[in-house]
Each structure stands twice: as structure tokens, then as C-alpha cells.
C-alpha positions as a printed NumPy array, in Angstrom:
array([[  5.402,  13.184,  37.382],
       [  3.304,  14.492,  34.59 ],
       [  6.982,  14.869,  32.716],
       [  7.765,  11.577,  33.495],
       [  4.623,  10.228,  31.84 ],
       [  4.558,  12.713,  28.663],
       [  8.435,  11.422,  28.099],
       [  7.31 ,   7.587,  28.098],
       [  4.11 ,   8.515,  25.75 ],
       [  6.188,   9.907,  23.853],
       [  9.085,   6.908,  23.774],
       [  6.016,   4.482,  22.833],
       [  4.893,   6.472,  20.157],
       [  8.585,   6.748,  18.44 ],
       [  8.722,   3.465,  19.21 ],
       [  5.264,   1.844,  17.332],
       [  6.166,   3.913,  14.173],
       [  9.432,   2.931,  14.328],
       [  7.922,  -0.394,  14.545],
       [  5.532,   0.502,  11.416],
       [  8.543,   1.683,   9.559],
       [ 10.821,  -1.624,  10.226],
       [  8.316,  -4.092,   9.429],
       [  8.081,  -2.976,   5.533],
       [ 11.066,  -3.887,   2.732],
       [ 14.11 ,  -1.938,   1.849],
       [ 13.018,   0.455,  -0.467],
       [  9.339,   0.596,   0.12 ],
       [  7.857,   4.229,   1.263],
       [  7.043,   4.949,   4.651],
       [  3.948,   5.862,   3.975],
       [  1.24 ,   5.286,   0.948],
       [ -1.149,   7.407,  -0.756],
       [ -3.735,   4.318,   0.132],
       [ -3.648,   1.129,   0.821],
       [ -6.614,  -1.832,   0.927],
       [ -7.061,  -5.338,  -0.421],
       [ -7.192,  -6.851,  -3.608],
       [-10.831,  -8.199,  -4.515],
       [-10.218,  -8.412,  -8.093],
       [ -7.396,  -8.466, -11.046],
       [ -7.847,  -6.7  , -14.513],
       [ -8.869,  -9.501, -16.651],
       [ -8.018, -10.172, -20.236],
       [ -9.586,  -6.631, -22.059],
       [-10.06 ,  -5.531, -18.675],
       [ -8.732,  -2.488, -17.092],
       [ -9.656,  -2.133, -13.764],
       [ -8.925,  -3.684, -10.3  ],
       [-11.025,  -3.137,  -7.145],
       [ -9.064,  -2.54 ,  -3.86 ],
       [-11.515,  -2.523,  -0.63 ],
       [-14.374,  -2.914,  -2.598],
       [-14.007,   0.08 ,  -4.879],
       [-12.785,  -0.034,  -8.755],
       [ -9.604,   1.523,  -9.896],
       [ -8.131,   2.002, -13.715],
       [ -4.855,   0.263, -14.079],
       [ -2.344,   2.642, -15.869],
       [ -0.425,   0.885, -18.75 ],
       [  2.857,   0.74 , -16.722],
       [  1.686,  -0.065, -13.672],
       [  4.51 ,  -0.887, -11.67 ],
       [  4.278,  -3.547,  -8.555],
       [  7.439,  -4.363,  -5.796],
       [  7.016,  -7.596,  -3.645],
       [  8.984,  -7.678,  -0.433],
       [ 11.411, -10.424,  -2.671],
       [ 10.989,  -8.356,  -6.002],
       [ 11.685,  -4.262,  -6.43 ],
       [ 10.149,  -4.754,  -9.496],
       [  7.357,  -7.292, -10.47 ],
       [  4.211,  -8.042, -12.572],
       [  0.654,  -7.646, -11.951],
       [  1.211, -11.208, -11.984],
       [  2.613, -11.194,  -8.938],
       [ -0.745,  -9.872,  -7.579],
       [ -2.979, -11.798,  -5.851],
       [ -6.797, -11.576,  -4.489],
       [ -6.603, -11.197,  -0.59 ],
       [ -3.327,  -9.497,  -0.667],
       [ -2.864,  -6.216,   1.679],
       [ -1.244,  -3.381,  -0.855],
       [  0.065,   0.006,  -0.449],
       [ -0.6  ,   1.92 ,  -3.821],
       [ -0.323,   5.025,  -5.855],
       [ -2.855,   6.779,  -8.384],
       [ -2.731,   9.285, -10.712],
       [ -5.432,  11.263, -12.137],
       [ -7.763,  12.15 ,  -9.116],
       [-10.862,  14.27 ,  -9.291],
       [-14.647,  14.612,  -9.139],
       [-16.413,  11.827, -10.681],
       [-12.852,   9.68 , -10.404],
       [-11.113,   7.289,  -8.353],
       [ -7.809,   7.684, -10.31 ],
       [ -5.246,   5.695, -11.871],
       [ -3.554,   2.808,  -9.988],
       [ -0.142,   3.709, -11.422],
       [  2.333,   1.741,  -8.742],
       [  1.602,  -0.913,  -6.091],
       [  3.765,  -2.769,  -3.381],
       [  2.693,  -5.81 ,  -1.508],
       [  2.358,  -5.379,   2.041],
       [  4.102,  -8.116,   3.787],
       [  1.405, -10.027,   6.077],
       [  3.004,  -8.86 ,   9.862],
       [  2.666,  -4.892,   8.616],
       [  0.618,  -2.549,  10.716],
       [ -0.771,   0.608,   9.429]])
């Protein structure tokens, strides 16, 4: 019995990340270095975004996917939008370097 239940744990387990892994776009990472929400977009002279309330630099070629686009503009960003991202440049006293971002489509689970 106690076989029988480990072996369906374990079948709904495979199955949610399997789950996780099929709701996200061709081409998009199984898993991110973070993820959060965008609160606010660099501005014009500004260099910084805030994801879940905390500030990031924006690297120069910052490079954003869409679930339509592999590769897209900060444009394409928008306030309220659930992101996975990358960052470069991590250490005491810093939050990094958003260097890559992908837009989370709105049915993904983390």
C-alpha cells in the first residue's frame, strides 16, 4: 500500500512540472534566475526598472522574448506583466543587472 501511494505522489509530481514546463513558449527556459512583476519601465534618461517592488539596472542590450516574439523590445514590456528574468552583476550592496527578460504568459504557474 505505502508503494502504491509513493508511486502516485510521485506520478502527480512529474505530472504538475510537466504541467509547469508545457505551459511556457518554445524556446523559453525551464526555469529562471527570478521572476516578479513589472511596477515600473526605465524612462527616458532612466535606467532602472522595479520588478516586485525592488529596482533593477537595465543592461544596454537587454534582451526581452514574448510568447509571439523570440526577440522583442523593452517596448514590448508592460506594467502588471508576470516576467521571468536574468541579471548580471550580483553582489553585496547590488541587485544586479537585468540583462534578459521573457514574458510569462498569463495561465503559467511557478
Amino acid at each position: 500500500m505505502k508503494t502504491l501511494i509513493a508511486g502516485v505522489a510521485v506520478l502527480m509530481l512529474t505530472g504538475t512540472l510537466a504541467a509547469q514546463a508545457a505551459s511556457l513558449p518554445k524556446g523559453y527556459p525551464a526555469t529562471f534566475q527570478r521572476s516578479g512583476v513589472v511596477d515600473e519601465l526605465p524612462g527616458s534618461g532612466n535606467q532602472t526598472m522595479v520588478i516586485s517592488d525592488a529596482r533593477y539596472l537595465v543592461g544596454p542590450g537587454l534582451v526581452v522574448h514574448t510568447p509571439q516574439l523570440p526577440r522583442a523590445s523593452i517596448a514590448s514590456l508592460r506594467i502588471s506583466q508576470r516576467i521571468g528574468f536574468s541579471l548580471t552583476g550580483q553582489g553585496p550592496g547590488t541587485k544586479g543587472t537585468v540583462t534578459e527578460v521573457w514574458v510569462l504568459p498569463k495561465d503559467y504557474k511557478p
